[in-house]
N, C-alpha and C positions, 0 to 999 in steps of 0.2 A: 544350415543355420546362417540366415542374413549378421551381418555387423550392423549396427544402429549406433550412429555418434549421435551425443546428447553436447551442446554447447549454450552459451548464451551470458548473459550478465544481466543484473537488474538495479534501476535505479529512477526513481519517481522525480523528474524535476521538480522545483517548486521557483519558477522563472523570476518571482519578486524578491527571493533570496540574493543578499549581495554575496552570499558564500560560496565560491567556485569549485568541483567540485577536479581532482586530480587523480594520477593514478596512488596517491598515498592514501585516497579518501577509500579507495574501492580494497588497497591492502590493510587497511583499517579496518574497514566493514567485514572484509573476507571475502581473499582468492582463494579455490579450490583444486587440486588436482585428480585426476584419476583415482588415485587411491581414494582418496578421501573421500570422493564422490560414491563410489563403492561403498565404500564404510558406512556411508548414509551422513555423508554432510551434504548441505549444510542442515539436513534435516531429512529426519525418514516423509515426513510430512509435505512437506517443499514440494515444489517443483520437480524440481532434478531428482528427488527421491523418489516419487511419483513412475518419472518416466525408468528410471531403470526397475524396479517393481514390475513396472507394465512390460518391459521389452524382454526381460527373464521369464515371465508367467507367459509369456507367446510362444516362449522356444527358439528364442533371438538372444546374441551377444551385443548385450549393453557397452558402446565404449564412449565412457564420457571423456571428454574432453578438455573442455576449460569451463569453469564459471566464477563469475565476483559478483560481488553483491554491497551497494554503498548506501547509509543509510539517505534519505532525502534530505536534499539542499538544492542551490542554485545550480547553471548548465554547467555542463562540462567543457572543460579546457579543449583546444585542435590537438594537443599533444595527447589527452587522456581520450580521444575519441579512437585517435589513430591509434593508440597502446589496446586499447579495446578489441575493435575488430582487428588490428593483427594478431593479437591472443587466442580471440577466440575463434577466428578461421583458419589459424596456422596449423592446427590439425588436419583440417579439409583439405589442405592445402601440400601435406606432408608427402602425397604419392599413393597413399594406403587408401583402398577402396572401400566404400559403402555401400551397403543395398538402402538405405537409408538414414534421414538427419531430424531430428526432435533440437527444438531451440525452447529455452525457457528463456523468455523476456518478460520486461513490465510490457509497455506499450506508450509511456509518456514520460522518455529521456528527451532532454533535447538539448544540443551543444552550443555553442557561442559561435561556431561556423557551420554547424549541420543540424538541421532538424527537415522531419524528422528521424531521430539515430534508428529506433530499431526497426523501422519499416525499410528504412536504407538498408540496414543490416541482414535483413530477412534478402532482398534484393542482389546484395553480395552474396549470399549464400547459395541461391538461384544461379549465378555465373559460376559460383567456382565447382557448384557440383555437376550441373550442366541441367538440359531440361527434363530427362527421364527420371531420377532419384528422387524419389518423395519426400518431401518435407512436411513433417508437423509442425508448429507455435500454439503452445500456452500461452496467454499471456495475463496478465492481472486483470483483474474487472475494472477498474480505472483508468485501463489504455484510453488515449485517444488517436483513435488508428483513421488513418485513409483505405480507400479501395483495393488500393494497386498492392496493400499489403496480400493481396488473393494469388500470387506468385508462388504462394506456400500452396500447398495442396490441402491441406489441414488447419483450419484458425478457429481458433476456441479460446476461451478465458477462463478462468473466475466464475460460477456462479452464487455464491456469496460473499454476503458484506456482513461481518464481520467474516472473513477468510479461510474457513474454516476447509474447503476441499480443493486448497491447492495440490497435494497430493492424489486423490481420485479423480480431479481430470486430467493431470497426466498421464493417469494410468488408463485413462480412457481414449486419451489421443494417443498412447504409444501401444494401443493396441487396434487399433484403426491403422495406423503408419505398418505397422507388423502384418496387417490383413493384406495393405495396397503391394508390399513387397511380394507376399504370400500369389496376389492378384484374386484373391477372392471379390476384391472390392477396388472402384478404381474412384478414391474421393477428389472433391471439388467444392472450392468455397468460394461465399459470394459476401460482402461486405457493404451494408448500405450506411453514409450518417445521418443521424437523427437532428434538427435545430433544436436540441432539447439539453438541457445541462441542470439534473438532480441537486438541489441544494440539502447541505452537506449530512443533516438530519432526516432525511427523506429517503436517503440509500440505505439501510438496513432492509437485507431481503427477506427478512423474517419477519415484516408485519406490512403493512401499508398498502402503494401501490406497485412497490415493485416485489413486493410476495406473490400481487393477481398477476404483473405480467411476466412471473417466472413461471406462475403456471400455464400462462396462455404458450409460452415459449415449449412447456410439457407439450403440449395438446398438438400442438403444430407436429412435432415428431411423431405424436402417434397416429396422427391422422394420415400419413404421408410414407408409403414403404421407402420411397428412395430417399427420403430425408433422414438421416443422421443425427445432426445438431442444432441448438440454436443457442447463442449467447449473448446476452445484453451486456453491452460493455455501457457502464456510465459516465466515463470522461472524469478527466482529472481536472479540478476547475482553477485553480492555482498554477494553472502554466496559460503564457500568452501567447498562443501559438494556433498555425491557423486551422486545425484539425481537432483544438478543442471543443469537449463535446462530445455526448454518447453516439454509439453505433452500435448495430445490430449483424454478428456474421451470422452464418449458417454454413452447414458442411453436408450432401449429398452425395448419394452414390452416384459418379456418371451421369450426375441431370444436372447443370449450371438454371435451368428454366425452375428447377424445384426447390435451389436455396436461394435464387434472388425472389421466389414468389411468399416465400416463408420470412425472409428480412423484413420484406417491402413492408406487409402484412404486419408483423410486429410493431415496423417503424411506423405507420399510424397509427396504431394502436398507441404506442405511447404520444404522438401528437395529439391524438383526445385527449389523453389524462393530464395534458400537460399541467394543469392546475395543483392534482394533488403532488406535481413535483416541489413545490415552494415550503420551504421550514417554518418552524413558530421558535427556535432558539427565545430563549429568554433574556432578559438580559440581568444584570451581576446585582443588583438589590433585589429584585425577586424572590432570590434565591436564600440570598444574606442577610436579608431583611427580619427573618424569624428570628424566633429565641429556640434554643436547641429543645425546649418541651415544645415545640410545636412542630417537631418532624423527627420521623423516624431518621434510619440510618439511609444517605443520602448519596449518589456515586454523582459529582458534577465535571461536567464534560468540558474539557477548556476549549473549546473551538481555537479560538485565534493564538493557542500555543500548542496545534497541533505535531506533536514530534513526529508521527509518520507521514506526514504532507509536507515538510520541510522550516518548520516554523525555529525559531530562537530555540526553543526548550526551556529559558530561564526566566519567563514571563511570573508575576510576583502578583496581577491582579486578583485573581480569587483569596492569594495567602491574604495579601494586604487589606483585602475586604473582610476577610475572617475575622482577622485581627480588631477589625472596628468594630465589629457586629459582637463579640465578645466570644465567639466560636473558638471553646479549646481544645475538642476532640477531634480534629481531621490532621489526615496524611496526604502527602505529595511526592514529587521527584522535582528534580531542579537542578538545571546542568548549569557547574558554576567551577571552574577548574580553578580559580582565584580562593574562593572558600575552602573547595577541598584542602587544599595545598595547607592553608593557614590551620585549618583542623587535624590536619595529617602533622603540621608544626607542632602544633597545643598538646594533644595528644588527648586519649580516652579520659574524661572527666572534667576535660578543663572546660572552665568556666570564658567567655571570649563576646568581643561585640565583632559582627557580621555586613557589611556592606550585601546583601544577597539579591544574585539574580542580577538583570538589567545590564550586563556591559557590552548588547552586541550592538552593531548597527543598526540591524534589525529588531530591535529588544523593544517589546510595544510596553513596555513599564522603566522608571529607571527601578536605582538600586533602590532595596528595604530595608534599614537600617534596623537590625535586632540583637539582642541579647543570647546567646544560646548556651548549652552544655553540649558538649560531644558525649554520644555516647555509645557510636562505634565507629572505627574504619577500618577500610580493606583496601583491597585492589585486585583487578583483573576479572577477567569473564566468569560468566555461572551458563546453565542447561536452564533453560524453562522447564516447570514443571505443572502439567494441565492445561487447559486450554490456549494454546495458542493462535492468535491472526496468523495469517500465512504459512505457517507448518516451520519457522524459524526457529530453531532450538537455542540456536548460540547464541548471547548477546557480551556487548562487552563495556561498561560504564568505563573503566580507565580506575584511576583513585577515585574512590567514596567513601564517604563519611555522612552517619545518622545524627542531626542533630536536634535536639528538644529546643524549642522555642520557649521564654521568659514565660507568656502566655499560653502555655500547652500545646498549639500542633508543633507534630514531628515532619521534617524537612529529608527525605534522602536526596543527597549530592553528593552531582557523579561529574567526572572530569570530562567523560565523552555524551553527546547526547542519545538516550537509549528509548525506543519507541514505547510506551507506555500501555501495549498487548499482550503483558502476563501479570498477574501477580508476585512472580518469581522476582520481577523489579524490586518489590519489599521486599518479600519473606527472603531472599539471597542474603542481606543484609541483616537478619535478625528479626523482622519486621512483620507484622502480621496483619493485615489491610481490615484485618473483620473485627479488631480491636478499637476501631475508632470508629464514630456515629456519621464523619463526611469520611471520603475520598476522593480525591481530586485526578481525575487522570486526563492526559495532556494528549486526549483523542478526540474522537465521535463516536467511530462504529466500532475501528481496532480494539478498543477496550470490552466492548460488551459481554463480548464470549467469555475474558477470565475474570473481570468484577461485576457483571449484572447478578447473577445468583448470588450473593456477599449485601446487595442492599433491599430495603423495602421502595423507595424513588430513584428514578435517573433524571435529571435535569442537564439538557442541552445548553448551555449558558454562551452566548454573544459575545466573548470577550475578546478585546483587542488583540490583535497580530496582521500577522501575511497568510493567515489559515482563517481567517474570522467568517462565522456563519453564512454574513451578508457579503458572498464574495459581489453582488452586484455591485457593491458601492464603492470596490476597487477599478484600477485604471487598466482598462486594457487597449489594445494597439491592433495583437493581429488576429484575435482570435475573429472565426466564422461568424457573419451576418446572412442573413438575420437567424438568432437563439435566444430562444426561451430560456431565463426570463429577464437576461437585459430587453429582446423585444418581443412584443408578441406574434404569433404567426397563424395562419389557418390553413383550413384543408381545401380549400378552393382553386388552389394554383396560384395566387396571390404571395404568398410569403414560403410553401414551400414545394419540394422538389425530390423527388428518390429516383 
């Protein structure tokens, strides 16, 4: 029976964020130990859940190791880079042998003196275990990976958007790594980038163009005995860094010629469609503009106060537009620890006027000046229950309090910002999402999986942040030239290159 250590940590930059992220950001989020990784945190779903699942079902001892996990904000501190990778490879490191190593990463950290982190990271783990011990990497479908991340024997991601089988591809890469130990199979990845970057409504794998080219990604493996894998990574477009932007790896048995011929292959393939990569987001009157007989029940997308890309969370544009449109049936979230506090003061019923929302730096609305009723609070984490993004069970709002608006919507505010990929975010609270004609959730795609069945429309709405639809008309610095669709490119040799 091989030892398999499982390591790793996860955290999505969002580089426009003035909000740094430390090692209290990551013990906030959740650090895990052994045990607990066993136990099935931070999710039987997850990652890390995933891979021990898979290295058990092989006939392998699973030993995990270390994992944290921080929700999205700005880069990480030198102090919280290095607390990082010494956590997480000080097991590696301890003297005690492995037949093998499974890393759960995102793929698009980046720090204030190191980017990028987990391709580095993947790279340290390549010295310290030496070059025969196989390495697998999961990593999110949103990495934005270079090449050289192919040090790993194993690289795969994500192939959904909303996130639904982060667990089943670990368990698919920790049984691949269990084969290479075994030596049934001796893998090999190849990693190509794509000048292509998915605008933000367009990544849903579950319709469009990248449903055909998940199955053209099928077709490639079955066409192919030595080929294994193939994963479209779509780049996280919200980081300014110079590997942003989709990639394509692949993972074959013993043939490097058969998964860089299977990347390449994909990789123009999405250089053709590059067209239907562009969104139609709407924007905030559109939407607002009806009278509540003129549309069913409505799920609207806040792009630019995306909480899982790194955004404010306390953004008041859709509320505020409600408000004027006369809309009294819709629910939200809104991270606003000033409110709380004042509601956790008042206490259940009381009647109170609200400064809400709008105090960050970042905050693309000021504050909204309302009327409210308290009419619950609590405090401390809940379990998701049903569908969740990424297989994350745990979340943890900090103080909250529900409160009713003068004018009818209900407001949940939470002391910490909480990504808005379960419904458990309301019903935890008392709150029931399917009770109200809007809901408002402060995603794109994260959301879809637990309120798209709850409405009859979903409207992608353009609203202001550091997450907004149209990332083109933000300022960037270092990311790759030339991409689609700051610029355009062709297949001629002209603009691009694999």
């Amino acid at each position: 029976m091989g030892r398999i250590a499982i390591t790793g940590f996860s955290h999505e930059t969002n580089t426009f964020s003035p909000v740094p992220v430390t090692v209290a950001s990551f013990r906030e989020g959740g650090t895990y130990t052994t045990t607990q990784m066993l136990d099935g945190e931070p999710g039987a779903d997850s990652t890390v859940g995933g891979f021990v699942r898979g290295v058990t079902a092989a006939g392998h001892e699973p030993v995990p190791l270390f994992f944290a996990n921080c929700q999205p904000r700005g880069r990480l501190d030198h102090e919280t880079t290095r607390w990082l990778f010494d956590s997480a490879l000080s097991g590696l490191r301890s003297g005690d042998e492995f037949d093998g190593v499974l890393l759960a990463l995102h793929g698009a950290c980046a720090g204030d003196q190191l980017d990028p982190v987990d391709v580095t990271f993947v790279h340290q783990v390549r010295v310290t275990v030496g070059p025969d011990v196989p390495i697998g990497v999961v990593f999110d479908l949103h990495g934005n990976l270079s090449p050289s991340v192919t040090v790993a024997d194993i690289v795969m991601g994500y192939r959904t958007n909303p996130h639904v089988d982060a667990g089943s591809r670990a368990e698919t890469c920790a049984r691949w790594l269990c084969d290479a130990v075994d030596g049934t199979i001796r893998p090999v990845s190849e990693l190509v980038q794509v000048p292509c970057v998915p605008e933000i409504d367009r990544q849903n794998t579950n319709e469009g163009v990248m449903l055909e080219l998940g199955r053209l990604a099928d077709e490639l493996v079955e066409a192919d005995a030595d080929l294994l894998d193939v994963t479209i990574f779509q780049g996280f477009p919200y980081a300014d860094v110079p590997d942003m932007g989709m990639s394509v790896a692949a993972v074959a048995n013993a043939s490097r010629p058969a998964a860089a011929a299977a990347a390449t292959r994909l990789a123009e393939a999405i250089v053709a469609r590059r067209d239907e990569l562009l969104g139609t987001a709407v924007e905030i009157a559109a939407v607002m503009g009806r009278t509540p007989s003129q549309v069913a029940r409505m799920l609207l997308l806040d792009t630019g106060d995306n909480v899982g890309a790194g955004s404010s969370a306390d953004s008041t544009a859709l509320l505020r537009a409600a408000l004027e449109a006369g809309e009294t049936s819709l629910v939200q979230t809104l991270c606003d620890s000033e409110s709380v506090s004042e509601c956790h003061r008042a206490g259940v019923d009381a009647q109170l006027d609200l400064y809400l929302g709008g105090r960050l730096p970042h905050s693309p609305c000021p504050p909204l000046e309302v009327s409210v009723v308290v009419e619950r609070i609590g405090r401390g984490p809940f379990r998701a229950q049903g569908p969740v993004h990424g297989g994350v069970t745990r979340f943890d709002p900090g103080a909250w309090a529900v409160v009713r608006l003068d004018h009818g919507p209900t407001v949940v505010i939470s002391e910490l910002p909480v990504p808005n990929t379960t419904t458990s975010i309301f019903t935890h609270a008392g709150v029931d999402p399917a009770d109200f004609r809007v809901v408002v959730a402060k995603g794109v795609n994260g959301p879809l999986a637990a309120f798209g069945p709850l409405v009859d429309h979903i409207h992608v709405v353009d609203t202001p942040g550091i997450t907004r639809a149209r990332f083109v008309e933000m300022t960037f610095h270092a990311r790759r030239r030339p991409l689609f669709p700051f610029e355009d490119i062709a297949l001629d040799g002209t603009g691009v290159s694999f």
